[in-house]
C-alpha positions as CSV (number, residue, x, y, z in Angstrom):
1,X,10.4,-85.8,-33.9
2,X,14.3,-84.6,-33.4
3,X,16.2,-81.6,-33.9
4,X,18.9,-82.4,-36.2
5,X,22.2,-79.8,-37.2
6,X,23.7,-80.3,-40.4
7,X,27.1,-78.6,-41.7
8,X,27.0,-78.8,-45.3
9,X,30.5,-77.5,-47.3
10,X,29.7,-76.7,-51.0
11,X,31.8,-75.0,-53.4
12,X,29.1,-72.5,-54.8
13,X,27.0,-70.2,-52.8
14,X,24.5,-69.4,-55.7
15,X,21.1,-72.0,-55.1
16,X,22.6,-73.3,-52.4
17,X,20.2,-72.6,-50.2
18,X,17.2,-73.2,-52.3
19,X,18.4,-76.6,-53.4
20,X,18.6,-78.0,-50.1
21,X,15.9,-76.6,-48.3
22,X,13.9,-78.1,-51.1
23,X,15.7,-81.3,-50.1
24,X,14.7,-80.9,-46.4
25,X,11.0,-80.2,-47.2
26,X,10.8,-82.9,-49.7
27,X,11.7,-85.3,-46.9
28,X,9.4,-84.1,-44.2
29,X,11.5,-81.8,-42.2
30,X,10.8,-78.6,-41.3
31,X,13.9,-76.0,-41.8
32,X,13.9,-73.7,-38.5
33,X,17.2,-72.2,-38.9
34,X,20.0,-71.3,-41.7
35,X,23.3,-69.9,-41.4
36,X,25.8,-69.2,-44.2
37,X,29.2,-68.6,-43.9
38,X,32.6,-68.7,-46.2
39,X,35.1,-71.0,-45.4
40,X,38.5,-72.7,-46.3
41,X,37.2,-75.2,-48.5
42,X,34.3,-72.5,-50.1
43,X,30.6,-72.3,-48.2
44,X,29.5,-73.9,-45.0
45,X,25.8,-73.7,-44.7
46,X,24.6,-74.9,-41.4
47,X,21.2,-76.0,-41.4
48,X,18.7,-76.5,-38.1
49,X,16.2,-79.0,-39.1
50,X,13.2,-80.6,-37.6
51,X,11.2,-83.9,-38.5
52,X,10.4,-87.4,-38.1
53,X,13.1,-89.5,-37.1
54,X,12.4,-92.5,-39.3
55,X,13.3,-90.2,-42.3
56,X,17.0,-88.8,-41.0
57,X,18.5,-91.4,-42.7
58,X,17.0,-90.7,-46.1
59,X,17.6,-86.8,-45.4
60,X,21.7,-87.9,-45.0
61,X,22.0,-90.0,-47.9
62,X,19.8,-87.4,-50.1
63,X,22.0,-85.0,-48.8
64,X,25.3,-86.8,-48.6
65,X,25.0,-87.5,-52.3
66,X,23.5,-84.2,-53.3
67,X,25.4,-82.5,-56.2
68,X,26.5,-79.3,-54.3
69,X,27.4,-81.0,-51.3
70,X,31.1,-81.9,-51.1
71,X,31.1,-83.0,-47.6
72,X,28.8,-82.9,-44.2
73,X,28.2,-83.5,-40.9
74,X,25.0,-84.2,-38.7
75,X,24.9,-84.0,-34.8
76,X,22.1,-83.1,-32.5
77,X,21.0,-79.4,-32.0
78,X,23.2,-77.3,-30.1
79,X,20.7,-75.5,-28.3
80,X,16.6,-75.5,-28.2
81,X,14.8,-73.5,-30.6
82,X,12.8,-70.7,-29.2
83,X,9.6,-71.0,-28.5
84,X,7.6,-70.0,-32.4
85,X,5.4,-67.3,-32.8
86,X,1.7,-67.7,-32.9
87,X,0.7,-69.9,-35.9
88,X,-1.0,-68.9,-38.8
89,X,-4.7,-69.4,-38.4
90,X,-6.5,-72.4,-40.6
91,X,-7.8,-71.6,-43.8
92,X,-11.6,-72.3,-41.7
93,X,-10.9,-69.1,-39.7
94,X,-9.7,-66.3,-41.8
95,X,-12.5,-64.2,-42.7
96,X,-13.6,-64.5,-46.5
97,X,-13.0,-60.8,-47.3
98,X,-9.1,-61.2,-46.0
99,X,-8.4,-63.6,-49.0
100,X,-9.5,-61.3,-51.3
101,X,-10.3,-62.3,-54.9
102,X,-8.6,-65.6,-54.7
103,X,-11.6,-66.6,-52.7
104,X,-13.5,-68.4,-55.2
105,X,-10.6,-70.5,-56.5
106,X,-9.2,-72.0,-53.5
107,X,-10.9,-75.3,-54.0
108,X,-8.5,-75.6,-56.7
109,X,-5.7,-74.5,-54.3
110,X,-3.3,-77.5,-53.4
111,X,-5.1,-77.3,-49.8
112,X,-2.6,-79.6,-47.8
113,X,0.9,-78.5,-49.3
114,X,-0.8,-75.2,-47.9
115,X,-1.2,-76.2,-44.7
116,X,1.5,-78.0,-44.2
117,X,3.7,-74.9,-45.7
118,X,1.9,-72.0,-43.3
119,X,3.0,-73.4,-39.8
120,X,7.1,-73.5,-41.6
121,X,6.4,-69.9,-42.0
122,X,5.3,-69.2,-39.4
123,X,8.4,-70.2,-37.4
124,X,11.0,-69.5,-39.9
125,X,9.4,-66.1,-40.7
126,X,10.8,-63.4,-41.8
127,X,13.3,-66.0,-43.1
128,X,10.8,-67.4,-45.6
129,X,12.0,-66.8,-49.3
130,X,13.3,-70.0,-49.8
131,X,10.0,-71.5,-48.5
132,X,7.9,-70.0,-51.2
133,X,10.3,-70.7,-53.9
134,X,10.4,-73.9,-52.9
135,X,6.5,-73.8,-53.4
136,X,6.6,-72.6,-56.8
137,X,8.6,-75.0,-57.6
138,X,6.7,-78.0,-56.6
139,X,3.4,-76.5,-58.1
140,X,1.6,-77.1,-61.5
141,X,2.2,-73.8,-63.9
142,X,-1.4,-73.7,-63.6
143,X,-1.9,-73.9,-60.0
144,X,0.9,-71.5,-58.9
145,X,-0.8,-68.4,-59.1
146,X,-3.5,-68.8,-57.4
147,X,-2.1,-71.0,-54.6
148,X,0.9,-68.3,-54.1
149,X,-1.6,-65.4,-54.0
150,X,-3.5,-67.6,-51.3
151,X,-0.6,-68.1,-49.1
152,X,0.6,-64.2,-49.2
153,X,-2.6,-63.2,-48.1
154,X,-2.6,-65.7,-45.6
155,X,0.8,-64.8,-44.3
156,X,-0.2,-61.2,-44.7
157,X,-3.0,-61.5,-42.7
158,X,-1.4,-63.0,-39.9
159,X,1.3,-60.4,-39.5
160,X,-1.0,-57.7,-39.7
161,X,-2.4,-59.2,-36.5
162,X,1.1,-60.1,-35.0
163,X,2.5,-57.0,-35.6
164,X,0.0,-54.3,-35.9
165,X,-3.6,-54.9,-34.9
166,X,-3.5,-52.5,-31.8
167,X,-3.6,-49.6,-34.3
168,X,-6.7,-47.9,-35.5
169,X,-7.9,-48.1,-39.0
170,X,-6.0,-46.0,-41.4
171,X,-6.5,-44.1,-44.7
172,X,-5.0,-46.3,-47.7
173,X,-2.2,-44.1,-47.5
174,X,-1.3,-44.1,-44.1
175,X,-1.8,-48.1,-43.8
176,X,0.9,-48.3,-46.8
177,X,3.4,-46.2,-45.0
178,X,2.6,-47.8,-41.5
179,X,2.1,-51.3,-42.2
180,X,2.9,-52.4,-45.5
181,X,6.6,-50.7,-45.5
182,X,7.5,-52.0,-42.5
183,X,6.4,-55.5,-42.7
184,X,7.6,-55.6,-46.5
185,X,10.7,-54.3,-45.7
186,X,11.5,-57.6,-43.6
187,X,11.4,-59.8,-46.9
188,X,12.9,-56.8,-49.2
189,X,13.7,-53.9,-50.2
190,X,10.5,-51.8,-50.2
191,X,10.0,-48.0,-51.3
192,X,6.7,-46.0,-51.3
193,X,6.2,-43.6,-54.3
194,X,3.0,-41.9,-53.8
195,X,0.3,-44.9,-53.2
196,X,2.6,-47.4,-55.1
197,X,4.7,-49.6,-52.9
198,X,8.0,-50.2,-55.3
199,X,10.4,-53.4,-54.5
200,X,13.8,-53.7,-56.5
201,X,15.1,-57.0,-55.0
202,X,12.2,-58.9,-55.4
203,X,12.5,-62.8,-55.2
204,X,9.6,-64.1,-55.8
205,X,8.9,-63.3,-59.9
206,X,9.4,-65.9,-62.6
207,X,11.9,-64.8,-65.3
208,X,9.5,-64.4,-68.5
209,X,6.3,-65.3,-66.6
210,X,5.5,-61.4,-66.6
211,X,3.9,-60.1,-63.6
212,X,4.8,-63.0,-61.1
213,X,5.6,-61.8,-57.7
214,X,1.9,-63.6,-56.9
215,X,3.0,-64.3,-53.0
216,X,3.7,-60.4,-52.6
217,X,0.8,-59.4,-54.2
218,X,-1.1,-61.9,-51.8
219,X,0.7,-60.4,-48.6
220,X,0.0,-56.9,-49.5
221,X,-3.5,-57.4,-49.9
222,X,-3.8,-59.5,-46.5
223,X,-2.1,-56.7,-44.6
224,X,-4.0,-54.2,-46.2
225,X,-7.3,-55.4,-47.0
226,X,-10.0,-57.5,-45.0
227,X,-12.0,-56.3,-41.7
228,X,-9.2,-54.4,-40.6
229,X,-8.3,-52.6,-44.0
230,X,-9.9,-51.3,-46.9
231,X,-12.6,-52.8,-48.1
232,X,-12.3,-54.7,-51.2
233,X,-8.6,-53.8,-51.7
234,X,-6.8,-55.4,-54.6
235,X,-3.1,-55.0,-55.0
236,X,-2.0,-54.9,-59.0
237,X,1.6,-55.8,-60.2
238,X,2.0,-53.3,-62.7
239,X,5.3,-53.6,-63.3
240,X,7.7,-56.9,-62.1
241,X,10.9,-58.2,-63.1
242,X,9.6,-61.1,-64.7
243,X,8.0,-58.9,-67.5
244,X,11.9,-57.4,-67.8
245,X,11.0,-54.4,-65.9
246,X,13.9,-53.1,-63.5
247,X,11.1,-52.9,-60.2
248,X,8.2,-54.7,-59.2
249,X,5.6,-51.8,-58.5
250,X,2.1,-52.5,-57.1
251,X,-0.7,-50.3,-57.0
252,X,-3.9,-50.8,-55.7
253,X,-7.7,-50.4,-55.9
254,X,-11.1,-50.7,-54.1
């Protein structure tokens, strides 16, 4: 495996991002670390990647002729990454109730993308947005709901127990304004209005897919729900940007 730094000078900001970290993934590497800047010439996006060395060259020449790509530069990493966080547990060893009601269908779920996906996370998180899209992209209409639902619940789960499992167990209410905020609030823009968590920047919907934030429904109910939750929680999308609404707004029952 190496550590490879790419400088990538594009004249348009917009999908940039998403474009080439699809790029990276689709060659095997693992993104650890973005940066975006402006510069004379318009963006420079400076990507830390990690993967097998037999597939650099193909990552160059896919990115060298990439359409958003005017010019780039590779080199070696400048510096070590630092040490990841715990990784997120095998699908094997999460407890049933913590994946909720997408229980029964994850034999349908695309089980090695997954868990191939969860350990990227892992390191990259909270930077993870492009990582999902990425996901949806890649996946089957049919397949994406249920598999993105699977891996919010998954990442849920696990930061519940990085961040927050010293705590005792809280009312529903109390886990939402403890737990559920906070942790949100490092992927978005996240709002309590009485038991409803509200999100106004939400990336994760489908334009004209109605209610398809499916990974932030997921999260919530892996932070929430489970052993260490409430019981039988379900989070519900009542309103999302997809549908044309101006919020994404999730309740939740039990």
């Amino acid at each position: 495996m190496v550590d490879v730094e790419f400088r990538v000078v594009s004249d348009r900001r917009e999908g940039l991002l998403l474009a080439l970290g699809q790029t990276v993934i689709a060659n095997g590497f693992t993104l650890l670390r973005q940066r975006m800047a402006g510069c004379a010439e318009g963006v420079l996006l400076t990507l830390l990647v990690r993967g097998p060395e037999a597939n650099l060259l193909m990552l160059e020449e896919r990115l060298g002729t990439h359409h958003l790509v005017k010019s780039f530069e590779s080199g070696p990493a400048a510096e070590a990454e630092a040490a990841a966080p715990p990784p997120l547990q095998p699908a094997a060893s999460v407890p049933a109730d913590a994946a909720g009601a997408a229980t029964p269908a994850e034999p349908s779920i695309a089980t090695r993308r997954v868990e191939t996906l969860l350990p990227q996370i892992a390191r990259s998180y909270p930077n993870i947005n492009i990582l999902v899209q990425a996901l949806r992209t890649e996946l089957p209409p049919a397949q994406r709901e249920p598999t993105l639902t699977h891996v919010g619940q998954r990442v849920g789960t696990w930061v519940y127990k990085r961040d927050f499992a010293l705590g005792g167990r809280l009312s529903l209410h109390d886990a939402l304004r403890r737990i559920a905020v906070p942790a949100v609030r490092q992927l978005v823009h996240a709002e309590l209005e009485g038991d409803a968590l509200v999100v106004d920047n939400s990336p994760f919907f489908q334009a004209g897919q109605g209610a398809s934030c499916h990974f932030l429904r997921g999260m919530l109910e892996g932070l929430l729900g489970g052993p260490h939750g409430t019981d039988g929680l379900v989070a519900i999308e009542r309103e999302c940007r997809g549908a044309g609404a101006g919020v994404c707004r999730f309740e939740f029952e039990h």
